[in-house]
C-alpha positions, 0 to 999 in steps of 0.5 A: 309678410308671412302665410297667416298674413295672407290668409287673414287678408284672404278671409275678409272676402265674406261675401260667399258666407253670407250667399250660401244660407240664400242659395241653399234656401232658394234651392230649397224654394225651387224643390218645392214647387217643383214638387207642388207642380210637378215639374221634374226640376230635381232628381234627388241623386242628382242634387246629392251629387250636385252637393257633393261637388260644391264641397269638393270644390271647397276644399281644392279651391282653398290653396290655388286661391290662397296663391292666386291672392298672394300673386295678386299682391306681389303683381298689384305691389309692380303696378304703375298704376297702384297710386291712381287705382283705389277703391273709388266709384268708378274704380269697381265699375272698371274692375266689373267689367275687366272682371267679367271680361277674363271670366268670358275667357276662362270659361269660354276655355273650359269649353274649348281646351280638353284638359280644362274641360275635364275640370269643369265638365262636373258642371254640366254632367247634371242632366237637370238645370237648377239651383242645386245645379249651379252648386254643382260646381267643377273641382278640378278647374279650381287649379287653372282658374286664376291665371286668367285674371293675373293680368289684372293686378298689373292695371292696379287693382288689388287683391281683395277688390279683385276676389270680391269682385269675383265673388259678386260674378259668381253669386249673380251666376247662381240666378241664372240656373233655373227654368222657372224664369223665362225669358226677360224684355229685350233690353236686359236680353241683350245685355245680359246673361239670362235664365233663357241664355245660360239654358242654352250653355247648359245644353247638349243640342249642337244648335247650342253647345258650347256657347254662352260663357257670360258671367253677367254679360251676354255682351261677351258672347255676341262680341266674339260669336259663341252665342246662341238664342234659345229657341222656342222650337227646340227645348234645350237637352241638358248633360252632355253628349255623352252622359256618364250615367253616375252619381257618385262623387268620385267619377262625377269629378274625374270620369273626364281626365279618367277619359283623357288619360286612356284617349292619350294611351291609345295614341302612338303619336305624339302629337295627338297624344297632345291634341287629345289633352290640348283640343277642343273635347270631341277631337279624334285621331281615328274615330269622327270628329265631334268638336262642336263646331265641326257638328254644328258645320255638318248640321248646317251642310245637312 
């Protein structure tokens, strides 16, 4: 089989083509009552950045994609499960859940490992939480992304059922980027990734940072305690700790490994050279520890 074999495979996977016309109205749907209401939802620079971001990922994303459907081809082809596993019922409902599962991890690792951090943090740099936000997406996590899934081949999904499926994940995420929505009955809640839960992971308070990394289920989080209930008594912050003050494309989407790369610099041993790149982002070799689990350790100790 050759590349164009793959590609053509590859480009069966539509359902991204058809969501796009629908995010775009829907942002534009939200900017206007934003502006009717006066809501302070948008920030024209802001959303241009936001934009430019979803067409950086665009074009980074296309070969760490092409390869990854092709490794899921080969490893699916080495499945003893292949034969069992088609397109049945029940297979998508097995596979919306494995899916959903490795997302968890990989997100939850964007968060937690500085150098995958430097490639999602573009997401979270918009100090606005909208629907222009969630196309706001991070350009250099396209590079590692597809790791976390290589496992699910083996259990006999192929190729295009797993890239569909994760299409549906991400098109769900897109919803969840808004204020408008409060929060949802307790059922949905608790199950869930809300407006109200992904307002939380999009916040820079320490109550709330680096927690809720659900694609479609909070269920994730609450297993593996990194969830975090959003509070009526304190509003989520949006950006990051440290905002970069900067709307330009360009350091919107490296000013992190811009970051890393001088911490790693300034490091003469070697083993913290590789903390900066390996750890959770805050960790310092000669400065105070801003992980945000040492934070939130020192806020409750206060």
């Amino acid at each position: 089989m050759d590349l164009n074999y793959f590609i053509e495979a590859l480009s069966e996977d539509k359902l991204a083509y058809f969501a796009l016309p629908v995010f775009l109205l829907a942002v534009a749907v939200e900017a206007w009552v934003d502006k009717r209401e006066r809501l302070d939802l948008y920030n024209r620079k802001d959303s241009i950045a936001s934009f430019w971001m979803l067409v950086f990922t665009g074009i980074v994303e296309f070969l760490p994609k092409l390869f990854a459907f092709i490794a899921f081809f080969y490893l699916h082809e080495y499945s003893p499960l292949k034969e069992v596993v088609h397109r049945q019922w029940w297979a998508w409902m097995v596979l919306f859940f494995l899916d959903d599962f490795a997302y968890y991890w990989f997100h939850r690792m964007n968060h937690e490992v500085r150098l995958f951090w430097a490639g999602h943090v573009p997401h979270h740099s918009s100090v606005k939480l909208n629907f222009a936000t969630a196309l706001r997406q991070g350009v250099g996590e396209r590079i590692h992304k597809y790791f976390f899934w290589l496992w699910i081949p083996l259990l006999g999904f192929d190729a295009l059922m797993m890239m569909t499926m994760m299409s549906i994940n991400l098109i769900y995420q897109f919803w969840v980027h808004t204020e408008l929505v409060g929060k949802l009955s307790k059922p949905v809640e608790l199950i869930f990734n809300t407006p109200s839960h992904h307002r939380v992971h999009h916040a820079s308070n320490v109550r709330y940072l680096d927690c809720n990394h659900a694609g479609v289920l909070i269920i994730w989080d609450r297993i593996f305690g990194t969830f975090s209930e959003e509070k009526e008594f304190e509003k989520p912050v949006y950006g990051l700790t440290q905002n970069i003050d900067s709307y330009h494309p360009i350091t919107v989407a490296t000013h992190e490994y811009q970051n890393i790369w001088k911490d790693v610099r300034r490091a003469r041993k070697w083993s913290d050279k590789l903390r900066y790149i390996f750890y959770a982002p805050g960790w310092s070799h000669d400065g105070e520890d801003k992980r945000a689990r040492v934070l939130r350790q020192n806020q409750v100790k206060s």
